[in-house]
N, C-alpha and C positions, 0 to 999 in steps of 0.2 A: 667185869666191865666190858667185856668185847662181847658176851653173849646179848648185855644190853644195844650197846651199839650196832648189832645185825639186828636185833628186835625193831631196831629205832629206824633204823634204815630201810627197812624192807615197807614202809608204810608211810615215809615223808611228803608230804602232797607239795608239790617245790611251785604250784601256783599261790597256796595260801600263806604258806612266807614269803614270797615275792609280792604279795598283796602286803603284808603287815610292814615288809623293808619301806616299801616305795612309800606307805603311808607313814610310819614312823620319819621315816626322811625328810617328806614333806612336812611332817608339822614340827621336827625339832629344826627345821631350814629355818621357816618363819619365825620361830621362839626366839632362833641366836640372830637372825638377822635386823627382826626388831630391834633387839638389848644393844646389838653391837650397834647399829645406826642410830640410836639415841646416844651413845654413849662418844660417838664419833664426830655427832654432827652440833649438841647441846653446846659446847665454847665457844661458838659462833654468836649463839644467843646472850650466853653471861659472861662472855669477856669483859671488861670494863675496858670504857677507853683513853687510852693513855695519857689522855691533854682531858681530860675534864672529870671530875668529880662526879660522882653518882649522885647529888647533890645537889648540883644544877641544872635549873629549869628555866625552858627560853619561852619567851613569853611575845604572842601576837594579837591584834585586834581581829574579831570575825568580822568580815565587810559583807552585808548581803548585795541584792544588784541593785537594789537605789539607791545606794548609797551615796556614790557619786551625783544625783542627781537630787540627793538631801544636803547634799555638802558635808556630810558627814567623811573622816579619813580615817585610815590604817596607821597614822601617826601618833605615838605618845608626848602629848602636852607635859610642862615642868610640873603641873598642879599634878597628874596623874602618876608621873615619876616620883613625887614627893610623899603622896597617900602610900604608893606603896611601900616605899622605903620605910615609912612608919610604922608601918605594921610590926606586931611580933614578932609573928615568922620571919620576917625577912631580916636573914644577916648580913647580907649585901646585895647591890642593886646594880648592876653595869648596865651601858648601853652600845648598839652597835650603830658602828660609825661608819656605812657605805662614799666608793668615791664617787667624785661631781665630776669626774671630768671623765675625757675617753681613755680606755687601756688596750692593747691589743698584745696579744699574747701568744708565744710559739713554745709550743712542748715538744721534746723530742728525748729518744732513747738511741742511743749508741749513732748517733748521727743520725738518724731515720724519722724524718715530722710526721709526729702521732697528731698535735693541736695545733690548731692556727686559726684565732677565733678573737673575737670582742669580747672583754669581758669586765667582771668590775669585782671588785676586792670589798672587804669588810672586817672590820677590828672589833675587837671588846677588849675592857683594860685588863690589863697584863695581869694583874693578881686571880685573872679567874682561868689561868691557863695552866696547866700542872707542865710545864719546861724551865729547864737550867736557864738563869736570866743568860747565860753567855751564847747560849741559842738562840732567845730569841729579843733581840738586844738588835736596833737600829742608831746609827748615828747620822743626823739630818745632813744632806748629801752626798751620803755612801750609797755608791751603784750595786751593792749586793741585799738585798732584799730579803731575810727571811721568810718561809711560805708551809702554811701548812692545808695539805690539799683533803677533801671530801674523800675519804675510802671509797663510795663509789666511782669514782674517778679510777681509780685505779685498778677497782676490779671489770667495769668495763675493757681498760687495756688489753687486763691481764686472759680475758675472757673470751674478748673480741678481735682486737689490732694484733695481740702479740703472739696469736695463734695462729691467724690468716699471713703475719707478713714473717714468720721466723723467729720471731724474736723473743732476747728472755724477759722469763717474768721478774716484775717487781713490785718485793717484801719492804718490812721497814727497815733491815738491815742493807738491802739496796739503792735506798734514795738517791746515792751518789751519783747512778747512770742518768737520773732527769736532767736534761738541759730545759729550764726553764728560759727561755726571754720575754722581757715585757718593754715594752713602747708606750710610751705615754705623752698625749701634748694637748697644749690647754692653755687658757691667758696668754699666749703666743709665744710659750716654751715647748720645747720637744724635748724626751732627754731617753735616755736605755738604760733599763738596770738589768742585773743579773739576777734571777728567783732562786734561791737555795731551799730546795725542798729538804725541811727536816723531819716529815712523817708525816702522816695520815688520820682524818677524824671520822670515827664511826657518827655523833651526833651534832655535827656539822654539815651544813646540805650546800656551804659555801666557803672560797677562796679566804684564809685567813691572813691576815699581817700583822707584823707590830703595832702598837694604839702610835709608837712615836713617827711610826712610818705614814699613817694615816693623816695623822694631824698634820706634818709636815709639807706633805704632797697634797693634800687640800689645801692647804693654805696658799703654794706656791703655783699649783696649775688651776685649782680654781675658789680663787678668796672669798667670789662672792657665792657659791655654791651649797650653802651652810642648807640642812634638810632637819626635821626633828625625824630619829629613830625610829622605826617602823618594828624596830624589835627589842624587847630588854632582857636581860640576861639574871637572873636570880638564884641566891644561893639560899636555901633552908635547909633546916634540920632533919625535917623527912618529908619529901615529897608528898609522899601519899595522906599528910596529914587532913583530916577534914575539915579544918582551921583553912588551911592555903585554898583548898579544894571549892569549897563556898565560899572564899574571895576573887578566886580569877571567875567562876559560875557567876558571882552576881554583876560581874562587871564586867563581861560579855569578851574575856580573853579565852584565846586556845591555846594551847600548851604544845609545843613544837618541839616532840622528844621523843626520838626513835627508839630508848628507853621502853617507853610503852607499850607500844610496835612488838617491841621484842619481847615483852611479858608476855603480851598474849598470845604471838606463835610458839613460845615455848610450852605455856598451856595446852595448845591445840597439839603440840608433836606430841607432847608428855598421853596426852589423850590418845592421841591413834594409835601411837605405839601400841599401848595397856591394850586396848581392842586388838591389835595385829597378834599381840602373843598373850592372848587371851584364846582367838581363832587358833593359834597353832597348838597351845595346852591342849585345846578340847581334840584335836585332829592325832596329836601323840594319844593322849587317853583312850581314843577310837584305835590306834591303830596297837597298844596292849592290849582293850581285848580282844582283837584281833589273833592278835598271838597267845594271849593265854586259852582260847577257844580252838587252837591248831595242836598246841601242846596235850591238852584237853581230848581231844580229841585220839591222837597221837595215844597216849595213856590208855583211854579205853577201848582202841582196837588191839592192845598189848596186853589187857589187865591180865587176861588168864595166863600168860606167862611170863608176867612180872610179878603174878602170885604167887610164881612155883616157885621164881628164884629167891623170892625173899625166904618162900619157907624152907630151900634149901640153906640156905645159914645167911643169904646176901644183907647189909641190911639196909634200913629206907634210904641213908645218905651215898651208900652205891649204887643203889636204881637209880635213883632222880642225878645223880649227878652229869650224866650224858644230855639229859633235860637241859639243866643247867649250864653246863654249856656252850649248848645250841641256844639258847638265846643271849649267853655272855656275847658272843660270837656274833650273833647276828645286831646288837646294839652297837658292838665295837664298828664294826663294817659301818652301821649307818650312821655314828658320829665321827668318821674319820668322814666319810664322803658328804657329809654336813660342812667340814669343817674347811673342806678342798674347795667344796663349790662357793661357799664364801668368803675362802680368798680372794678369787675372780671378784664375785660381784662386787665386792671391795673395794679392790684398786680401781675397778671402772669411777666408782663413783667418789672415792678418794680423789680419784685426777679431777673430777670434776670441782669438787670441794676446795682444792688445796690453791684452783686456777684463781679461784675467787679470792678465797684468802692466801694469800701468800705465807702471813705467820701463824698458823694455825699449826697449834702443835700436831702432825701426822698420827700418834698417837700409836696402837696395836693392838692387835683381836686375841689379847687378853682376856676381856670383857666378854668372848665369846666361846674363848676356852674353859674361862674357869665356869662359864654358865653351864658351856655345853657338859663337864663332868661333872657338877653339881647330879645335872639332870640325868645322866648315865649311872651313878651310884645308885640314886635315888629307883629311878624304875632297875636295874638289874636285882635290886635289895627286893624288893617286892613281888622280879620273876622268882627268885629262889626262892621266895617263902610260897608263894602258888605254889609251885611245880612241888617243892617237896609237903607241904600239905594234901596234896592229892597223893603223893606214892603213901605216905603214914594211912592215911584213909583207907587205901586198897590194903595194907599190912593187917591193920588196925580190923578191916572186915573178915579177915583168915583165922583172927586170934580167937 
């Protein structure tokens, strides 16, 4: 074994394995950094969300620009509520109930005003809300308010305001720190309630409340303010049926579901990934033979006396073994220094990740472990059998 390893030594070219590491590095970087960033960032796409059923579909009129000047509106008449209700598909029908009157509104976290703006609130009935009724439960004249706000909302905070002024981020486990207040006045009432923020809606683009809070506070700050719904809320069996699909198409609705949205960037990431470590496959593939053409090489400036030794009694699996090895060795180096620099890259973009969503399970580069020795078994199984393939062939020529 040592007469090999001085053979082996005496002829090592340390620029063409320093070609094969840096290449081999680089392309099993890409391969893990791909698998792991799909596998990190995908729950963001197929979380469901927690107040609504995968089920339900919000439903809008298209307006082009003359509309207004056909007298045509964005409003759902009862005759059109009622068609649709009828349909098969449809297992329920809600509408949403915006306010008629002024709201003005202040958000703040730990004492510090994040909001302070005009705004206006909207409801749909309680059965299409997935909450504990003791949640979201109003009694007409009670100053606390339940409130469920747009996720966007909150990851601008968390993204923007709570980076720049200090302050911490909020999950759905910390709703508690929102000081919502609301101000309202109308029909020549003014009154202040307190917003108890109980979570957040991924397929919500607006301010939720009780149906009993709605109807309430319409009635009393402004009676004569009655509007028909500009949006309907519908529960089917499967969305994507072609039944539903050529009913909202012939009837000139569009579907208001970020639901969708999110199919098809998952589609588009699912896609680039497969491409990125598809590029990194081929770049690993380049960079063994790389190294089987150094070993290779290695071998035949040795042959003639690694002939001798075999036919001194050595035999093929103590030649090649020092082979063997040398490139154990050199895969372990560059999936350990794979696996370092991915850590970094990681956490950079974890933080970013995590700023957004706040309850995003963190997860761990598992997913990059168990990839990365997948891949390490797989190509060291295939150096051994090159390299000791070549020592039997040079045996095999003596015999």
């Amino acid at each position: 074994m040592n007469l090999v390893w001085k053979l082996l030594r005496q002829h090592i070219s340390v620029p063409q394995f320093l070609g094969f590491a840096l290449a081999n590095l680089f392309g099993m970087f890409i391969v893990l950094l791909g698998f792991q960033f799909y596998k990190d960032v995908m729950p963001v796409f197929t979380a469901e969300d927690s107040f609504m059923k995968t089920n339900f579909v919000i439903l809008s009129k298209k307006i082009g620009t003359g509309s207004t000047i056909s007298g045509r509106t964005n409003a759902f008449g009862n005759a059109e509520i009622d068609d649709l209700t009828s349909q098969s598909f449809a297992r329920k029908v809600g509408k949403f109930t915006s306010t008629a009157y002024k709201v003005d509104a202040h958000m703040g976290v730990n004492g510090t005003e994040v909001l302070n703006s005009e705004l206006f609130f909207e409801s749909i009935p309680d059965e299409f809300i997935e909450v504990p009724l003791k949640d979201w439960h109003y009694t007409p004249g009670a100053k606390e308010v339940p409130i469920i706000l747009p996720r966007t909302y909150i990851a601008m905070y968390n993204f923007g305001f709570a980076q720049s002024h200090a302050l911490p981020k909020i999950s759905d486990g910390l709703v508690g720190m929102i000081d919502f207040d609301i101000f309202i006045q109308g029909n020549g009432h003014q009154q202040s309630f307190k917003g108890k923020v109980i979570g957040f809606s991924s397929r919500m683009s607006t301010i939720l409340v009780p149906q009993a809070f709605m109807d309430w506070s319409n009635d009393y700050f402004a009676p004569d303010g009655h509007n028909d719904p500009t949006r309907l809320i519908l529960q089917v069996d499967n969305p994507a049926d072609e039944t539903v699909t050529k009913y909202i198409d012939r009837k000139g609705y569009e579907v208001e579901d970020n639901q969708l949205q999110a199919e098809k960037t998952t589609y588009f990431l699912r896609m680039t990934v497969s491409i990125v470590m598809v590029v990194g496959l081929i770049i690993s593939v380049l960079s063994f033979y790389i190294l089987m053409l150094s070993i290779y090489l290695l071998v035949q400036k040795n042959s003639s006396k690694l002939e001798n030794l075999l036919l001194i009694g050595y035999s093929p699996g103590q030649v090649a073994r020092p082979y063997q090895l040398l490139t154990i060795g050199l895969n372990v180096g560059v999936l350990l220094i794979a696996w370092v620099i991915l850590y970094f890259i990681r956490a950079y973009y974890m933080g970013v990740v995590e700023t957004l969503f706040p309850d995003l399970d963190g997860g761990s580069m598992m997913p990059a472990i168990g990839l990365g020795l997948v891949l390490f078994v797989v190509v060291s199984i295939c150096n051994l059998i090159a390299v000791r393939q070549k020592i039997v062939r040079i045996w095999k020529r003596k015999e």
